[in-house]
N, CA and C atoms as a LAMMPS dump frame, in Angstrom:
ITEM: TIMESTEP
0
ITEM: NUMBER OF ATOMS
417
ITEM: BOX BOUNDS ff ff ff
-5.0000000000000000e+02 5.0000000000000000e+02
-5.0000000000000000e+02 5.0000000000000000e+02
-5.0000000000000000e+02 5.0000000000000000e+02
ITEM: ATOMS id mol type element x y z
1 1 1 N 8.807 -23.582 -42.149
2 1 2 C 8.421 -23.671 -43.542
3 1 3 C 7.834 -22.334 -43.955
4 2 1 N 8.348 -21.544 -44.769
5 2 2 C 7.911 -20.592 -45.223
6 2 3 C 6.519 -20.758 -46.036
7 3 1 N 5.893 -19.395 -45.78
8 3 2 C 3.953 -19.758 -45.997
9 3 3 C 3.43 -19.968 -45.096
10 4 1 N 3.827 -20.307 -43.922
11 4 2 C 3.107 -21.705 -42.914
12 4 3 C 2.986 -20.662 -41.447
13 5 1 N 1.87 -20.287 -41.263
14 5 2 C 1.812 -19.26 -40.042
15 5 3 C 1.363 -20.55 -38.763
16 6 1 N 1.597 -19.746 -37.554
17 6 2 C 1.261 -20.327 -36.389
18 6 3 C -0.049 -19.363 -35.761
19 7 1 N -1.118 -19.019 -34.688
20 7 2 C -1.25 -18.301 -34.029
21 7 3 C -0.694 -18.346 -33.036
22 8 1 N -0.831 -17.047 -32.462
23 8 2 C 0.556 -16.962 -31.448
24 8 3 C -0.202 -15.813 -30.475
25 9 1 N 0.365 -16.178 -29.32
26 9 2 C -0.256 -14.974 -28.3
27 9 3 C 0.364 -14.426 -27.281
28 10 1 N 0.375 -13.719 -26.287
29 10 2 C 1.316 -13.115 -25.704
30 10 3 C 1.274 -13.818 -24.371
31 11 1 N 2.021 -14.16 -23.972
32 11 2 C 1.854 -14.989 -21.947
33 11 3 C 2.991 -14.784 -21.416
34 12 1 N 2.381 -14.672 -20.815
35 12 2 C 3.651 -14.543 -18.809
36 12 3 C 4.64 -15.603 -19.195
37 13 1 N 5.967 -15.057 -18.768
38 13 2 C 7.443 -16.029 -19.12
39 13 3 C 7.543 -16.66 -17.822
40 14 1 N 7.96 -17.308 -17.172
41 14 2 C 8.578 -17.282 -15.844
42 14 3 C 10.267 -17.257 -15.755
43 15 1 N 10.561 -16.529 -17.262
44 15 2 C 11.964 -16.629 -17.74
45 15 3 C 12.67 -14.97 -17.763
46 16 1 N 11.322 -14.105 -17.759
47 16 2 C 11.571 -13.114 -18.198
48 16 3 C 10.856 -12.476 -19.561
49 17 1 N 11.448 -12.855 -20.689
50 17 2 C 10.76 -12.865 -21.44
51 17 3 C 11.296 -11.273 -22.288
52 18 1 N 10.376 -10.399 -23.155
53 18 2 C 10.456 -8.992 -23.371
54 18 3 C 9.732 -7.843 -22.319
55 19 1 N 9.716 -7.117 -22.592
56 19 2 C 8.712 -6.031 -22.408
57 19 3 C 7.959 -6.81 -21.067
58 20 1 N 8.176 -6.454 -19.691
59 20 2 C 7.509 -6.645 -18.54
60 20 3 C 7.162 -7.796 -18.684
61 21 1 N 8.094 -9.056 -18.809
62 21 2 C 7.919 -10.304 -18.464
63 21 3 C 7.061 -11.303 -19.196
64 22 1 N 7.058 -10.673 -20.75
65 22 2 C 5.991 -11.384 -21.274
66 22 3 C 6.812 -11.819 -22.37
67 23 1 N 6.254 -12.897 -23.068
68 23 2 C 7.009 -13.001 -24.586
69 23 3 C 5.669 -13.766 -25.606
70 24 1 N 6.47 -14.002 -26.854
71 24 2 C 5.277 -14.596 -27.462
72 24 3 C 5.457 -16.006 -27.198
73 25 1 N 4.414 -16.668 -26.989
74 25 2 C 3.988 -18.136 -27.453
75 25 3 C 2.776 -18.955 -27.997
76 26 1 N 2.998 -19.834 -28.578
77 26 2 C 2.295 -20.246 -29.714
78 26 3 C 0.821 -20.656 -28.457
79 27 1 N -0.337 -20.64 -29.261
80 27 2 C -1.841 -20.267 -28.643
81 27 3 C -1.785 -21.888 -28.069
82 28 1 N -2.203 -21.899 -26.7
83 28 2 C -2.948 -23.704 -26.133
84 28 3 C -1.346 -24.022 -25.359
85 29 1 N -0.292 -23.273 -25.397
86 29 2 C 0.881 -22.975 -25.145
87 29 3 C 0.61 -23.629 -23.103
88 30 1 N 1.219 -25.008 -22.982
89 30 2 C 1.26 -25.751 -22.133
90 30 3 C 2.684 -25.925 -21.153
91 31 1 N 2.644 -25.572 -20.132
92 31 2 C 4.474 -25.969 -19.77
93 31 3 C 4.689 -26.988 -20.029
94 32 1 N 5.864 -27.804 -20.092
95 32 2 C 6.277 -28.881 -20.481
96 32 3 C 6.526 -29.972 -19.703
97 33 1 N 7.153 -29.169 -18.373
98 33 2 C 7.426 -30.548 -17.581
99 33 3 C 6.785 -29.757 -16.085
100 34 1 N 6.579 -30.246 -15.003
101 34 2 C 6.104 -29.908 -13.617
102 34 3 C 6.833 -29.183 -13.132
103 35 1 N 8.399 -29.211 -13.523
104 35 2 C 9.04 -28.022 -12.67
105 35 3 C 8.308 -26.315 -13.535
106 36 1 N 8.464 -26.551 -14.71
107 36 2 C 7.812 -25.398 -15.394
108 36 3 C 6.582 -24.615 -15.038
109 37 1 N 5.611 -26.148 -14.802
110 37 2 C 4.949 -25.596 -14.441
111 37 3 C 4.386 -24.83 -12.735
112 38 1 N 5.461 -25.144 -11.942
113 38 2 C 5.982 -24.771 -10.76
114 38 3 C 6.427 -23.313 -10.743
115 39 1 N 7.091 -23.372 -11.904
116 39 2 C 7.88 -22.06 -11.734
117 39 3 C 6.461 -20.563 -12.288
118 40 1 N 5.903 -21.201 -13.274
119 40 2 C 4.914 -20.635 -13.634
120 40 3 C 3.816 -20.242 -12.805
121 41 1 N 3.629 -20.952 -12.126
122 41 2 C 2.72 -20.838 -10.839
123 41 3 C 2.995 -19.908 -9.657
124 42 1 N 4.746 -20.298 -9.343
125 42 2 C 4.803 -19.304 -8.52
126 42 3 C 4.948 -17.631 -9.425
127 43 1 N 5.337 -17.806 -10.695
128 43 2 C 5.643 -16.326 -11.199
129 43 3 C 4.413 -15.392 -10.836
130 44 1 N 3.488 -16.433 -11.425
131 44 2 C 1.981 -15.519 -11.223
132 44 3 C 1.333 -15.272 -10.106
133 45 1 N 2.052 -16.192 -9.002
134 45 2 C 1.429 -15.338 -7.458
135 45 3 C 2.271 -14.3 -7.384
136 46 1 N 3.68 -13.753 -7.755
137 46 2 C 4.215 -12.979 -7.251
138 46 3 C 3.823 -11.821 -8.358
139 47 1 N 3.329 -12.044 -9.194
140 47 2 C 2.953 -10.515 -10.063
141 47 3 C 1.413 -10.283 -9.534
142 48 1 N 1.142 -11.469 -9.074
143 48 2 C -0.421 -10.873 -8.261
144 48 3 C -0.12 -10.069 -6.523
145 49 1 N 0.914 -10.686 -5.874
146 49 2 C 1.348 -10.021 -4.727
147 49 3 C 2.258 -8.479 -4.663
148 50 1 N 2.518 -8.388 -6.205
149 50 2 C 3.224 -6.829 -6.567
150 50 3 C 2.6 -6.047 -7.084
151 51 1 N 1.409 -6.366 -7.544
152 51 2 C -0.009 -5.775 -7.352
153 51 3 C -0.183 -5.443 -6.125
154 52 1 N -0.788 -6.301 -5.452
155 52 2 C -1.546 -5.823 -3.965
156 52 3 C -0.415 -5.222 -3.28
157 53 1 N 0.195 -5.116 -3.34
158 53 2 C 1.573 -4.269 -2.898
159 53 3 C 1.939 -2.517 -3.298
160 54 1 N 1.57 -2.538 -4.822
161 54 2 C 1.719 -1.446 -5.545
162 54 3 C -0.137 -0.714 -4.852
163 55 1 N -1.113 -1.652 -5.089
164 55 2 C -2.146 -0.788 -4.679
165 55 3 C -1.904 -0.312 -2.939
166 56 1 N -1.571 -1.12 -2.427
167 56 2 C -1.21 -0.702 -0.897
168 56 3 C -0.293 0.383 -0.654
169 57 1 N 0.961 0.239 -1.442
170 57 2 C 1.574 1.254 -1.036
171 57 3 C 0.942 2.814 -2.121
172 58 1 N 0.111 2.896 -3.516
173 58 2 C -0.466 4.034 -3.17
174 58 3 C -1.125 4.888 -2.096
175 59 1 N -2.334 3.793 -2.081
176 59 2 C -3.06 4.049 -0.671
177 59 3 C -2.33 4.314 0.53
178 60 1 N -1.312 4.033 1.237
179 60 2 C -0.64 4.559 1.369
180 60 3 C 0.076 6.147 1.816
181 61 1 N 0.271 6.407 0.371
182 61 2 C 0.771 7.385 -0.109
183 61 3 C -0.133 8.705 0.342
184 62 1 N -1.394 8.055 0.257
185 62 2 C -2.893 9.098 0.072
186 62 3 C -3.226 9.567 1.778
187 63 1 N -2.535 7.942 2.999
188 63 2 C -3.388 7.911 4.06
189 63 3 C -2.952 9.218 4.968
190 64 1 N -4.031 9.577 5.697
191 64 2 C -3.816 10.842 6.283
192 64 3 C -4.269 9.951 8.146
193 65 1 N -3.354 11.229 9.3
194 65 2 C -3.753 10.675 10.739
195 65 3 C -4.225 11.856 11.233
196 66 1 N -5.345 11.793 12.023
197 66 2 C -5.779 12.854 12.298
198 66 3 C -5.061 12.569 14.456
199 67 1 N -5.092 13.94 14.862
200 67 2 C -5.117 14.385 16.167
201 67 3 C -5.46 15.311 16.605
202 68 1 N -6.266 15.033 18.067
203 68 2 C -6.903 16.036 18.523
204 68 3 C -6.174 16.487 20.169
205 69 1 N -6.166 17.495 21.037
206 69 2 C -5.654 18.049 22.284
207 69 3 C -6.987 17.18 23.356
208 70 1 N -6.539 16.869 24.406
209 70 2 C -7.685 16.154 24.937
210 70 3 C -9.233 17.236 25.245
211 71 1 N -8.889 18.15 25.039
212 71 2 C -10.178 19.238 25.001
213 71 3 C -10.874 19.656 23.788
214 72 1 N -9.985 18.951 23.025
215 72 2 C -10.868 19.057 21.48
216 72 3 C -10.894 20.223 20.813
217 73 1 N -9.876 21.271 21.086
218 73 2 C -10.038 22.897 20.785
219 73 3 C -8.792 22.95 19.647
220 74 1 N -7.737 21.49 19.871
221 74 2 C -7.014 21.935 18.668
222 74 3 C -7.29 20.489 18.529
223 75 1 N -6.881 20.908 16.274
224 75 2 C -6.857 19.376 15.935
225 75 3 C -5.578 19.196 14.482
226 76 1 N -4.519 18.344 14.614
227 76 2 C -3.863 18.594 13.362
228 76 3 C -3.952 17.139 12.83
229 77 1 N -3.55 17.614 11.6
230 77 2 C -3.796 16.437 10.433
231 77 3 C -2.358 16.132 9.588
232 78 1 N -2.15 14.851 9.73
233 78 2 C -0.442 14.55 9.175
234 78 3 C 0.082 13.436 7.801
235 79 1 N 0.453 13.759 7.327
236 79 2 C 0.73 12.708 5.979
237 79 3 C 0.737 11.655 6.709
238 80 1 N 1.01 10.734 5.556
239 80 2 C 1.636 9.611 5.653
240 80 3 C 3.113 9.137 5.91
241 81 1 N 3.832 10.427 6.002
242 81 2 C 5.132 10.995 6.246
243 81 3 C 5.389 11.423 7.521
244 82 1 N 4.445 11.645 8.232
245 82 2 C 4.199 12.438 9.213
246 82 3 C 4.193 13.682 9.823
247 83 1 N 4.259 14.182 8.016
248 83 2 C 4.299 15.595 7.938
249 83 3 C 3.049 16.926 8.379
250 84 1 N 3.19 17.73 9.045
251 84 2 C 1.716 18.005 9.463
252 84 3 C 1.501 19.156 7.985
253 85 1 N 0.309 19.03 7.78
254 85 2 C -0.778 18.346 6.469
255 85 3 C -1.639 19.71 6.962
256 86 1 N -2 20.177 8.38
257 86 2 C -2.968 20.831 8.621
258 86 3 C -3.163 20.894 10.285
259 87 1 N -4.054 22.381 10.468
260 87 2 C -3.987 22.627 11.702
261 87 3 C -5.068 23.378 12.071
262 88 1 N -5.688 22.582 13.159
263 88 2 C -7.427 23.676 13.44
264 88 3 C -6.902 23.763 15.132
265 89 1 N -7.617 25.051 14.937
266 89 2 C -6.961 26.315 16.745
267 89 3 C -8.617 26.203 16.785
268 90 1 N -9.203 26.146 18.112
269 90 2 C -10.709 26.906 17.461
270 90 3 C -10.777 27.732 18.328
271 91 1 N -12.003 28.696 18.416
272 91 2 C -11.049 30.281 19.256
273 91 3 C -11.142 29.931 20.807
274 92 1 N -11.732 28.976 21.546
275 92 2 C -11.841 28.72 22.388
276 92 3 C -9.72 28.372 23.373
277 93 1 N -9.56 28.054 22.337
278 93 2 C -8.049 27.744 22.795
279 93 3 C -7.083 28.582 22.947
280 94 1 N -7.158 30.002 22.285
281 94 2 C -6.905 31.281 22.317
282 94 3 C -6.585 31.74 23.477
283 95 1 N -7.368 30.974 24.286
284 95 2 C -7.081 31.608 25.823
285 95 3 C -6.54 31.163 26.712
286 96 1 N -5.879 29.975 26.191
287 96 2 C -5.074 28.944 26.924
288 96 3 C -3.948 29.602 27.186
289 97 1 N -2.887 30.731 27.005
290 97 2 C -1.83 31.022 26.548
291 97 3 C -1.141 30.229 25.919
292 98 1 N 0.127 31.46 25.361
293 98 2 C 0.91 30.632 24.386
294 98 3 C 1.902 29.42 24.321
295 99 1 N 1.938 29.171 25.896
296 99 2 C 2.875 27.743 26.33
297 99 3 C 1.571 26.166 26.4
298 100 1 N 0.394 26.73 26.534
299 100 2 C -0.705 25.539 26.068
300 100 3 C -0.707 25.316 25.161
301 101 1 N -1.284 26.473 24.501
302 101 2 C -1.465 26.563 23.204
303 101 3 C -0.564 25.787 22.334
304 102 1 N 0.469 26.037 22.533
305 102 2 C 1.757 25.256 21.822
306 102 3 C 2.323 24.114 22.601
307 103 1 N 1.751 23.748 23.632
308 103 2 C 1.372 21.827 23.967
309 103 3 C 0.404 21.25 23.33
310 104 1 N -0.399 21.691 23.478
311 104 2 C -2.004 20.994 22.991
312 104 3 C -1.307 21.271 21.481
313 105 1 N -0.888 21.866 20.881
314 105 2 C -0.442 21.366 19.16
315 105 3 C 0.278 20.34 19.109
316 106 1 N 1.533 21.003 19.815
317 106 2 C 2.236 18.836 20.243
318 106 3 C 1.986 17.675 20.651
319 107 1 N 1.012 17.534 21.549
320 107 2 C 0.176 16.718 21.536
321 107 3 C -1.203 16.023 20.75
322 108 1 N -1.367 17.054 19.863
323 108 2 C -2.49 16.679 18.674
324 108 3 C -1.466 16.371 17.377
325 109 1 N -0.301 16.718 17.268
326 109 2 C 0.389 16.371 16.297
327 109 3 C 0.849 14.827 16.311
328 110 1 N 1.416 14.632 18.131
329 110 2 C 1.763 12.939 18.592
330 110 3 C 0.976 12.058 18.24
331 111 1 N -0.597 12.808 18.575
332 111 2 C -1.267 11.712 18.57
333 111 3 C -2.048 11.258 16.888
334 112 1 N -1.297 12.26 15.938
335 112 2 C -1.991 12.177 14.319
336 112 3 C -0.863 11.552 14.069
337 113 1 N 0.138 11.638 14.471
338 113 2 C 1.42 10.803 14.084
339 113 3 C 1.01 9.037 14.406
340 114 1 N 0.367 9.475 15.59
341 114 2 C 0.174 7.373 15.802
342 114 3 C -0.627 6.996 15.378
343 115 1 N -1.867 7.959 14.971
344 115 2 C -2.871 7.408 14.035
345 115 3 C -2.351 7.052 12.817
346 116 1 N -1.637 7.784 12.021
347 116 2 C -1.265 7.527 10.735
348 116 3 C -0.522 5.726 10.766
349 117 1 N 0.063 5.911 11.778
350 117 2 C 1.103 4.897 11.8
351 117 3 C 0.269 3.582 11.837
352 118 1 N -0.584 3.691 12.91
353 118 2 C -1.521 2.61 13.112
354 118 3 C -2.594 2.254 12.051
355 119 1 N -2.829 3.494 10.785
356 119 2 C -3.665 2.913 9.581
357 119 3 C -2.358 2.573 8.369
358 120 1 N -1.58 2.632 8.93
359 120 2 C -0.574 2.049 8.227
360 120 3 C -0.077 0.539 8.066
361 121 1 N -0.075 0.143 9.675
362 121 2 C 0.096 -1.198 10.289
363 121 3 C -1.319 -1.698 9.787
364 122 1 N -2.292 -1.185 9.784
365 122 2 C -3.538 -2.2 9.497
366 122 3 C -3.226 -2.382 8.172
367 123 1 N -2.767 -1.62 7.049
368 123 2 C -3.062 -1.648 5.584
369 123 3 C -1.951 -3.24 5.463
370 124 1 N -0.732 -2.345 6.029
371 124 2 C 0.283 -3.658 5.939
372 124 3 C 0.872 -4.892 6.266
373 125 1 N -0.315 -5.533 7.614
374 125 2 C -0.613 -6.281 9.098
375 125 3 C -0.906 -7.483 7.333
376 126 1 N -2.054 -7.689 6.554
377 126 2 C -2.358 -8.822 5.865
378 126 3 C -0.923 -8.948 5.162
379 127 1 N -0.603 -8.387 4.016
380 127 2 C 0.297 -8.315 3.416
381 127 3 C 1.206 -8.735 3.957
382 128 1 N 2.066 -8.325 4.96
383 128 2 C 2.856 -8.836 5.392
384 128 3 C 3.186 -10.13 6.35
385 129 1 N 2.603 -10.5 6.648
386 129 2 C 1.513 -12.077 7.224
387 129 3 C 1.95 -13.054 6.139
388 130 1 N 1.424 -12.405 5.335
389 130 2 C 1.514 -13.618 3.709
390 130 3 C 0.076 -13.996 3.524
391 131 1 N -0.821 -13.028 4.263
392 131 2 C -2.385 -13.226 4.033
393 131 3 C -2.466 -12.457 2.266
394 132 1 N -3.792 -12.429 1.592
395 132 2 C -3.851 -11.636 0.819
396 132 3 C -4.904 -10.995 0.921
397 133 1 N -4.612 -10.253 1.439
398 133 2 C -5.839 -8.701 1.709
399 133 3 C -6.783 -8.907 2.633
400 134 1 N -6.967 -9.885 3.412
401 134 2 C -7.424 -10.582 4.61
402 134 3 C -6.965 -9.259 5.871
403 135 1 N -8.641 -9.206 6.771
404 135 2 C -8.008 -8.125 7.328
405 135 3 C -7.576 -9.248 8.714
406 136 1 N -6.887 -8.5 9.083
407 136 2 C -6.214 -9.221 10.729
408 136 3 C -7.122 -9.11 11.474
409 137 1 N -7.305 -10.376 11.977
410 137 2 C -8.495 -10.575 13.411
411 137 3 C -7.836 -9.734 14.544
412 138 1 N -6.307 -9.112 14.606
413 138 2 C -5.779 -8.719 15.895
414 138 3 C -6.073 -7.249 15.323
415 139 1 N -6.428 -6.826 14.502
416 139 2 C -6.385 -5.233 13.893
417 139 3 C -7.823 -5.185 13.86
């Protein structure tokens, strides 16, 4: 009926909807039957689990592994890629020659590589469980 407004507000589709899954519907806006509201229920755990997903995999993005030579004279630092990120000689190692010298880096690099990996497995150990953000009693 023309003249005749509704209020109206914006909510989660479990249809899709416009613009990132939303569309309009009229305000107090109830599903209709139990499957609806099924489907609705699960929509909104999974935009809450692509969240904790999107924040995880920044973090992520950010986490760094550190490694050290078992003498502690070198230490390198590696993405999350396992790219090495960084590298401390300290002059004490100088005198190792250059075939130590260049073990003890490979070996501080191995072991920033498994660190990374292993704050990786902890970030992604709940998540992938089907916990939500629950840290693992085995981690």
């Amino acid at each position: 009926m023309l003249g005749q407004t509704e209020n109206w507000e914006i909510v989660e589709s479990p249809l899709g909807g416009d613009v990132g899954g939303r569309e309009a519907a009229p305000m107090g806006y109830e599903p209709v039957s139990p499957a609806e509201a099924d489907l609705t229920r699960m929509m909104s755990s999974l935009d809450e689990q692509a969240a904790r997903f999107g924040r995880v995999g920044r973090d992520l993005a950010e986490t760094r592994g550190n490694g050290e030579s078992a003498d502690g004279l070198v230490g390198v630092e590696v993405s999350s890629s396992g790219a090495v990120v960084g590298v401390r000689i300290e002059p004490g190692a100088l005198g190792l020659g250059a075939e130590a010298l260049a073990q003890a880096v490979l070996r501080a690099a191995k072991r920033a590589e498994h660190d990374v990996a292993e704050r990786a497995n902890q970030a992604l150990g709940p998540l992938l469980s089907g916990r939500n953000g629950e840290a693992s009693a085995a981690g």
